[in-house]
C-alpha positions in Angstrom: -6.0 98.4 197.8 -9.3 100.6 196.5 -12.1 99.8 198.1 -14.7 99.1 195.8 -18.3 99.9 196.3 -21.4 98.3 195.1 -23.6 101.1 193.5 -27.3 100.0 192.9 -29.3 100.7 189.9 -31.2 103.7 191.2 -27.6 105.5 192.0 -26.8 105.0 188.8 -29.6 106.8 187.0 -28.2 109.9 189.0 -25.6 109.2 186.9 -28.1 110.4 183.4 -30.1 112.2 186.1 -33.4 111.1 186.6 -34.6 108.3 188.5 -34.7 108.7 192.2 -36.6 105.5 192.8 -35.0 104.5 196.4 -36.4 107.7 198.1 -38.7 106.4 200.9 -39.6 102.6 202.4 -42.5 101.6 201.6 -45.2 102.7 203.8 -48.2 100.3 205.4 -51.4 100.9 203.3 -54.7 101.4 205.5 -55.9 99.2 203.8 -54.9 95.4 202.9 -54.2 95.5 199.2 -55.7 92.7 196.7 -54.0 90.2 195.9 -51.7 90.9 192.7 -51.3 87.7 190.3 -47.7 87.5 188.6 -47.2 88.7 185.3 -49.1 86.9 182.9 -51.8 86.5 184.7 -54.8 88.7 184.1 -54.3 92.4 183.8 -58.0 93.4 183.6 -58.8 91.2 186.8 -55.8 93.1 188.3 -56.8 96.3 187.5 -60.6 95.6 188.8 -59.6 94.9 191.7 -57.1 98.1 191.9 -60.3 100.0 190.8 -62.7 98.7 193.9 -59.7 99.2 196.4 -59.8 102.8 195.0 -62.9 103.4 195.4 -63.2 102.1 198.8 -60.8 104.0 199.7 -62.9 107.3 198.4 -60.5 108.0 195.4 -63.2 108.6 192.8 -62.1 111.4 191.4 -62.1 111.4 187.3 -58.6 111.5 187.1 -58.3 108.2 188.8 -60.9 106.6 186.7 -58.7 107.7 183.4 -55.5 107.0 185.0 -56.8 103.3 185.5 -58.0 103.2 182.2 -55.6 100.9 181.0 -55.2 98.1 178.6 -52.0 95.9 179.4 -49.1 96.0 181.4 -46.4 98.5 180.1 -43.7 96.5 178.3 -40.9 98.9 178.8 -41.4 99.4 182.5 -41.2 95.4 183.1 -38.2 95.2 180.4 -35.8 98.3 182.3 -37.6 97.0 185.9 -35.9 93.2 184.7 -32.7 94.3 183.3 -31.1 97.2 186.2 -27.6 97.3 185.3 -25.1 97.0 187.8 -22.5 99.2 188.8 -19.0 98.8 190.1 -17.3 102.1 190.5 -14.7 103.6 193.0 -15.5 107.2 194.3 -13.1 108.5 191.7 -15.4 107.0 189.0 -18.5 108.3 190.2 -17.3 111.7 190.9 -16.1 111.9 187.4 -18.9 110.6 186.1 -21.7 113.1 188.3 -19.4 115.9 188.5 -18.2 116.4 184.9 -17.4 120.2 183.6 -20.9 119.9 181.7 -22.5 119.7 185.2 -20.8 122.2 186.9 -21.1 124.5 183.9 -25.5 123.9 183.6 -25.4 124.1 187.1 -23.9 127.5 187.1 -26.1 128.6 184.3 -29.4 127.1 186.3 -28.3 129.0 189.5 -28.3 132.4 187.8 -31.7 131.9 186.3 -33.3 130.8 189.1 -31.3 132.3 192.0 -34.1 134.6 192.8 -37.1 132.3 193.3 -34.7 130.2 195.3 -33.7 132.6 197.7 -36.5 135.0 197.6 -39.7 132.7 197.9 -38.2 129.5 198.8 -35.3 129.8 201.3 -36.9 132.5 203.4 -39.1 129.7 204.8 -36.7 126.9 204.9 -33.7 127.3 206.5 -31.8 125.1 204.1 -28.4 125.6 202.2 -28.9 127.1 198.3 -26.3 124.2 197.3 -27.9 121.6 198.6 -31.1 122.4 196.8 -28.9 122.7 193.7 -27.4 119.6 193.9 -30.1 117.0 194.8 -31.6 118.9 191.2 -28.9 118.7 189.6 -28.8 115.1 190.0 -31.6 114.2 190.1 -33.2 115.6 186.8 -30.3 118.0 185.1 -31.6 120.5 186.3 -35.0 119.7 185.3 -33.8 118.5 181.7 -34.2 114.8 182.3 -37.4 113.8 184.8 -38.3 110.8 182.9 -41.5 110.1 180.1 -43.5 107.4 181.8 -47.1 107.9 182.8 -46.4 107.3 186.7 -50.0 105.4 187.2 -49.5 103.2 184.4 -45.4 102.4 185.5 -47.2 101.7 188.9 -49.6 99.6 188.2 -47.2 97.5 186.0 -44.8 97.0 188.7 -47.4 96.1 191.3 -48.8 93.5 189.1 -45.4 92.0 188.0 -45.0 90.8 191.9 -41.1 91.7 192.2 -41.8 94.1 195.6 -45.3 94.7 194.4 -46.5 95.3 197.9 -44.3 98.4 197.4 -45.5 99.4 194.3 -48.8 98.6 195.3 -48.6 101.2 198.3 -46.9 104.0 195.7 -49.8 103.6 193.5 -52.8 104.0 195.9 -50.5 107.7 196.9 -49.9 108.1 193.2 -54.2 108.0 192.8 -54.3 110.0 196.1 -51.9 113.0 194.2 -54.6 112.8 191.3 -57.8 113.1 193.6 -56.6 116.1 194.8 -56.5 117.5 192.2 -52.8 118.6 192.2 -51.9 117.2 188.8 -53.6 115.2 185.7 -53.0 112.0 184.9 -51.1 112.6 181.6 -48.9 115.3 183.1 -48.3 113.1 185.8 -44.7 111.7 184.2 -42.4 110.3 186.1 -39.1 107.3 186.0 -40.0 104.0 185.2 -40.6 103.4 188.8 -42.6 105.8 189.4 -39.7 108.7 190.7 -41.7 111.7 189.5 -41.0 115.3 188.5 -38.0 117.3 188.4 -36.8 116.1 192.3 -37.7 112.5 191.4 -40.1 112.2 194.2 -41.9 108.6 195.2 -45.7 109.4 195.4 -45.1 108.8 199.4 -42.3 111.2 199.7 -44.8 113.4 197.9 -47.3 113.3 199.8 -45.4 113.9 202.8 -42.5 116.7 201.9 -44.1 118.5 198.4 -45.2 122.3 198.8 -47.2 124.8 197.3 -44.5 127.5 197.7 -46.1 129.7 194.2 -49.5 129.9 196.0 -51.8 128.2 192.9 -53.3 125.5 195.2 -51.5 122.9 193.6 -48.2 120.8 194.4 -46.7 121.0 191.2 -43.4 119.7 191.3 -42.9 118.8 187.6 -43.7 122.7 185.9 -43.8 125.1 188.9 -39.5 126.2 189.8 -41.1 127.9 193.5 -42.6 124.2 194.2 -39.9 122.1 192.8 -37.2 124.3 195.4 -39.4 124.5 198.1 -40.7 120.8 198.1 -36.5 119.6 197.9 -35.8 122.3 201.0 -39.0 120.8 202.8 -37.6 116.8 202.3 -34.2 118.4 203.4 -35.5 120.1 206.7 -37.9 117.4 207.3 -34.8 115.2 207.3 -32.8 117.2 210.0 -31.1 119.6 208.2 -29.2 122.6 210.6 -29.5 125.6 209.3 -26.1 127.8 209.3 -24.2 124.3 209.2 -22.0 122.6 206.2 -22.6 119.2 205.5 -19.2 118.6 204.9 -15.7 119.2 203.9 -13.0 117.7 202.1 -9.7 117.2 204.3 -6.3 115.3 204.4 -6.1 112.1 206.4 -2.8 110.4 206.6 -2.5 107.1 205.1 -1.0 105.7 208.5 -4.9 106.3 209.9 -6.5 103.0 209.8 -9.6 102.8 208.0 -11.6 100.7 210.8 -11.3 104.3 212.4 -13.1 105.8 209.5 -16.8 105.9 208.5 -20.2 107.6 209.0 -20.7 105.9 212.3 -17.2 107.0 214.0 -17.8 110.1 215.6 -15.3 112.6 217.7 -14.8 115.8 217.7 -12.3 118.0 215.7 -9.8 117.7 218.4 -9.7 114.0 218.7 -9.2 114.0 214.8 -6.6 116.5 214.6 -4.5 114.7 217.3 -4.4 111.9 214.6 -3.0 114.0 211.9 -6.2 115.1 209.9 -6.2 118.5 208.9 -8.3 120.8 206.9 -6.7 120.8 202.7 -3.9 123.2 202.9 -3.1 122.0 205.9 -4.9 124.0 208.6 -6.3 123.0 211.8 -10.0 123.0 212.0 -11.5 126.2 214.0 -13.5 124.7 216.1 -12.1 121.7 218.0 -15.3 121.1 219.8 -17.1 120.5 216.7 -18.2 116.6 216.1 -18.0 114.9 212.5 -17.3 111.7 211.2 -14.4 110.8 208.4 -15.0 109.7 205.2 -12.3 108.1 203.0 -14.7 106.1 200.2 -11.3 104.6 198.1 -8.7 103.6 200.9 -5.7 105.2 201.6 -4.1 107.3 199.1 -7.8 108.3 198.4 -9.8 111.4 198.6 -11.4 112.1 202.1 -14.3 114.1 203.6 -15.2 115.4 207.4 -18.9 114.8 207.1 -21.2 116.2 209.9 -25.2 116.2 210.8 -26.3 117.6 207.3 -24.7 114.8 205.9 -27.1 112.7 207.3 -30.1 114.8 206.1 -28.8 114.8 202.6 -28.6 110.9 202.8 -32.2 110.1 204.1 -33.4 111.8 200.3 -31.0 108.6 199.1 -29.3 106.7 201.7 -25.6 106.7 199.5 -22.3 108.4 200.8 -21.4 108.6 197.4 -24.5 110.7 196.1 -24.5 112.7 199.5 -20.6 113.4 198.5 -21.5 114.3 195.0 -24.7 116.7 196.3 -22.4 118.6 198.5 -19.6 119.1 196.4 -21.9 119.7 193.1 -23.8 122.7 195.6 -20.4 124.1 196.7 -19.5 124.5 193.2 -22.3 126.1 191.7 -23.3 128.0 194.5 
């Protein structure tokens, strides 16, 4: 019997690639927010108080004060924030779905043309696999072709003055207005998902502000426009997150159906020896090199199904979106194109 997973919203958008809404908790503010009526209550009041919070806060630059000049909550944002579809796919579904021959093929295509800034001004300071870079991209934007049209203040704002998590989407907006006193980016090129993923690695405004790089040397984070920033600020998130350098994140291998899958799973550990004494090999059948080497088994659809030998870069890959299935679908898509 397939075991089916539950895929949420935000791992489906990687499916039309943008979207990355689930990047990073919420963080504390440092200060305690105002309170934020439910929708249908007043707007203006909300946005007052938004307005003194900011400027308590010392974010009075003129880009905040035009990206809180706003009128009403934004319609579309509450309409796709209310309806998230759901989605019930095996790991055979998704991969088709993420790692069609259109993919691979852009991918390709995106790797030649920007193989050079990748591995000439971005990867000689992060010691962080080319594929990986490529895949998070790839799905996350298309390669940069899909990063979403919302104004990320006004999706923001919206969503913290609905009230579903708006303590979240309170905290993202008070980094989003921190992004625009700096001075990193305007408030009308500041685009983004509907909740508020922005630029062409779909970054939160926390993630942002934590991971994002000036890698071209302008004196500005510009991760929707500038290819040296959008590579460097995806290898920075990656080798914030743990990443090894010199390691894979992964393999696919056979596993005999006869392996029970209570054995299987990210948090089952043992070294290649332990799992080669229970039949798993490498595909063609070879024994793994190293038989010291610790990883976990992967086998998302059951016996009968594909399965991986995931190892530390895994993890790394999960913490920019804590899914097996995107993880699966970054390393392969990297492997390929790479």
């Amino acid at each position: 019997m397939l075991v089916r997973r539950r895929l949420l919203h935000a791992a489906a958008a990687s499916l039309a690639g943008a979207g990355a809404t689930w990047l990073l908790p919420a963080q504390a503010a440092r200060h305690k927010p105002p309170a934020t009526p439910a929708a249908g209550g007043d707007y203006a009041g909300f946005l007052a108080a938004i307005r003194r919070e900011a400027s308590r806060q010392g974010l009075n630059a003129p880009a905040v004060t035009r990206a809180l000049d706003l009128q009403a909550p934004n319609a579309q944002v509450i309409q796709r924030d209310r309806n998230q579809p759901e989605f019930h796919l095996t790991w055979a579904e998704y991969r088709s779905r993420v790692l069609g021959g259109r993919k691979l093929s852009d991918g390709r295509a995106a790797f030649a043309a920007q193989r050079g800034v990748l591995e000439q001004q971005v990867l000689t300071r992060y010691n962080v696999s080319p594929g990986a870079v490529m895949g998070i991209w790839g799905l996350e934007s298309a390669y940069g072709a899909l990063t979403g049209k919302f104004t990320v203040v006004d999706a923001l704002c919206t969503l913290a003055f609905e009230g579903r998590r708006a303590q979240f989407f309170h905290d993202e907006l008070f980094h989003a207005l921190a992004i625009l006193n700096a001075g990193d980016i305007t408030p009308n090129l500041m685009t983004g998902s509907y909740a508020g993923a922005m630029g062409q690695p779909q970054f939160m405004p926390s993630a942002y502000l934590k991971y994002a790089v000036d890698i071209d040397g302008d004196g500005r984070r510009d991760i929707w426009h500038s290819m040296p920033d959008i590579f460097g600020s995806i290898a920075n998130y990656l080798a914030g997150s743990g990443w090894v350098g010199g390691e894979s994140w992964g393999q696919e291998i056979t596993v005999p159906d006869s392996v029970a899958q209570s054995e299987l799973g990210r948090t089952h550990t043992r070294t290649h020896a332990e799992w080669m004494a229970m039949g798993i090999r490498q595909m063609g059948g070879a024994p793994f090199a190293d038989p010291a080497t610790t990883g976990a088994v992967l086998r998302p659809d059951g016996p009968g199904g594909e399965a991986f030998m995931v190892y530390r870069n895994f993890a790394a890959i999960r913490r920019y979106n804590p899914s097996d299935f995107y993880a699966l679908a970054v390393g392969l898509l990297g492997n390929e194109i790479t």
